[in-house]
Backbone as numpy.savetxt, mean C-alpha at the origin, in Angstrom:
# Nx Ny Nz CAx CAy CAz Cx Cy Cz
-2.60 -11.01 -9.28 -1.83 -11.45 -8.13 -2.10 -10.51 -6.97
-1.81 -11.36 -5.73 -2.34 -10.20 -4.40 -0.73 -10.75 -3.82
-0.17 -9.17 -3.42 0.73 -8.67 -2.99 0.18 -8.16 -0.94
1.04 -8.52 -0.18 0.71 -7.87 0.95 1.91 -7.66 1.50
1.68 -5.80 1.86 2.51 -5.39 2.19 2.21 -5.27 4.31
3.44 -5.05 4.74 3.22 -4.91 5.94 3.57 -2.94 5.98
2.86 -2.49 6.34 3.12 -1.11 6.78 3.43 -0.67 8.15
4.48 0.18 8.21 4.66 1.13 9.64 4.28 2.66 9.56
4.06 2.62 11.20 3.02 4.49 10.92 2.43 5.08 11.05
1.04 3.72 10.23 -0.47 4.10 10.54 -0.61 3.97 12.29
-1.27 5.37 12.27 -2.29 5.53 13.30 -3.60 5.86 13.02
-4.07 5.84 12.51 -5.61 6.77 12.17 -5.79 6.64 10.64
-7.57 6.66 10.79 -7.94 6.62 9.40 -7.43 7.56 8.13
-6.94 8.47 8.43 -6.56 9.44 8.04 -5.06 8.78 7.15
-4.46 8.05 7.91 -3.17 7.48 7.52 -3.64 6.34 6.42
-4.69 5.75 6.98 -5.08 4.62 5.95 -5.48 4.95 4.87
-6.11 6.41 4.56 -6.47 6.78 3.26 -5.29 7.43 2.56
-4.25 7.62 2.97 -2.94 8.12 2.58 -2.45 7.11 1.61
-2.21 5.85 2.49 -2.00 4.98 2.19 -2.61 3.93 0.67
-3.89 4.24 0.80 -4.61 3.58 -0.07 -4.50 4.58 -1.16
-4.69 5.87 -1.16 -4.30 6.66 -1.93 -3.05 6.34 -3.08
-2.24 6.24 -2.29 -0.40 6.67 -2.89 -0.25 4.79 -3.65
-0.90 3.77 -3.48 -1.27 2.47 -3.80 -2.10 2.57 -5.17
-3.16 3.34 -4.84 -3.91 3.32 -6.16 -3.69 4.14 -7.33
-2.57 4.50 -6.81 -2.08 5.73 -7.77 -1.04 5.03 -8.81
-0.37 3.54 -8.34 -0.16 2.71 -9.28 -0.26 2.19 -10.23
0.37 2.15 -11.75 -0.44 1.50 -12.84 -0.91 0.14 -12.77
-1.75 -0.63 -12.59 -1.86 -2.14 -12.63 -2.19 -2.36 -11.38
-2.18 -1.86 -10.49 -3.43 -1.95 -9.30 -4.85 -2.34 -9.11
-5.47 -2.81 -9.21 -6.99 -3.01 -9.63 -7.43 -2.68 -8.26
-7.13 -3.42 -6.85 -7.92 -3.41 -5.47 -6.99 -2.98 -4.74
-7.06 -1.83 -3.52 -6.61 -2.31 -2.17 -7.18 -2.32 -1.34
-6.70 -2.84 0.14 -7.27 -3.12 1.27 -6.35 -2.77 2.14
-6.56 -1.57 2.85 -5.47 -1.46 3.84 -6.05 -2.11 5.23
-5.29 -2.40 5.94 -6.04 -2.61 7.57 -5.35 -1.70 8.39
-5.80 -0.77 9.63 -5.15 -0.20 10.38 -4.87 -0.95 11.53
-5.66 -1.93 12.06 -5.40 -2.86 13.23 -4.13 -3.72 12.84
-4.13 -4.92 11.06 -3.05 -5.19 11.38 -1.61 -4.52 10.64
-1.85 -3.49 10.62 -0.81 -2.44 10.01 -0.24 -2.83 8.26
-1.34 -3.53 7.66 -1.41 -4.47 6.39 -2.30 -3.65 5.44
-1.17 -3.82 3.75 -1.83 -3.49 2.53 -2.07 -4.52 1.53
-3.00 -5.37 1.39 -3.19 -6.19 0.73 -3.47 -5.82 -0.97
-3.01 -5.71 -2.01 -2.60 -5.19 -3.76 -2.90 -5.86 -3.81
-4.32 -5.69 -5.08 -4.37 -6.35 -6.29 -3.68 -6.19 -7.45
-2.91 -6.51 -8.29 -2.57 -6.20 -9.18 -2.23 -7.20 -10.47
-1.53 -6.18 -11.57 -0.94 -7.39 -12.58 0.67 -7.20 -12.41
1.23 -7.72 -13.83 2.72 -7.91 -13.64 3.45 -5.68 -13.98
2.41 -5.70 -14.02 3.08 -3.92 -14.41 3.06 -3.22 -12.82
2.76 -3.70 -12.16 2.79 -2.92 -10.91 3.89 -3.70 -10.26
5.03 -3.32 -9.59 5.94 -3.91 -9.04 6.16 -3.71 -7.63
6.59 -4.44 -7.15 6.51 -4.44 -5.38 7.43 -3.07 -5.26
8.73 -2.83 -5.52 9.32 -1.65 -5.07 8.46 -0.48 -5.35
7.69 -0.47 -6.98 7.08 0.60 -6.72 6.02 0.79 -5.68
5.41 -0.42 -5.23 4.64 -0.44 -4.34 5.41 0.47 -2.65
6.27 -0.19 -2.76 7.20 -0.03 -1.38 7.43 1.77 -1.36
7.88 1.94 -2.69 8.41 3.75 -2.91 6.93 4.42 -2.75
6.31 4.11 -2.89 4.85 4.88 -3.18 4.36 5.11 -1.98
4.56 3.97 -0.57 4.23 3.91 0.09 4.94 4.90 1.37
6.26 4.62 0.75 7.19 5.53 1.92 7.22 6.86 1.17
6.89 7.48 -0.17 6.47 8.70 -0.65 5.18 9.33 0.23
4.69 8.22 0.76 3.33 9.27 1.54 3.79 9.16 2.79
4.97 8.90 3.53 5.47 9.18 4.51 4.99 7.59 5.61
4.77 6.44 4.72 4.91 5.47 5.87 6.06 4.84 5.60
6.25 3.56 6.65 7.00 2.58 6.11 6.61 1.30 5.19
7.30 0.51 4.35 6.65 -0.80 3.88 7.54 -1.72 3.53
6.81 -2.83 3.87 8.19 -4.10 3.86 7.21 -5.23 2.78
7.48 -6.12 2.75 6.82 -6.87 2.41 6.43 -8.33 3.24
């Protein structure tokens, strides 16, 4: 399943690898795709990866995330 999150935050590549980072650090993640233009994290995953953890993981590296 592909999950897309909307993120607040990113400015710079620097943020996007934060981002993709603290995502893949998920169990059951297979892909991500962050975009910095449209402030979007597009998850691959299965049923073991869950959106909140997605959401906590995300505001653990200091952005925001909604869905």
């Amino acid at each position: 399943m592909i999950t897309t999150l909307r993120i607040t935050g990113m400015s710079c590549n620097n943020c996007v690898r934060h981002v993709d980072k603290a995502l893949r650090a998920i169990g059951g993640v297979s892909q991500v795709e962050v975009n910095l233009a449209d402030q979007t994290a597009k998850v691959s995953h299965d049923d073991t990866a869950s959106v909140p953890a997605m959401i906590a993981a995300v505001e653990s590296a200091g952005y925001e995330a909604a869905v």
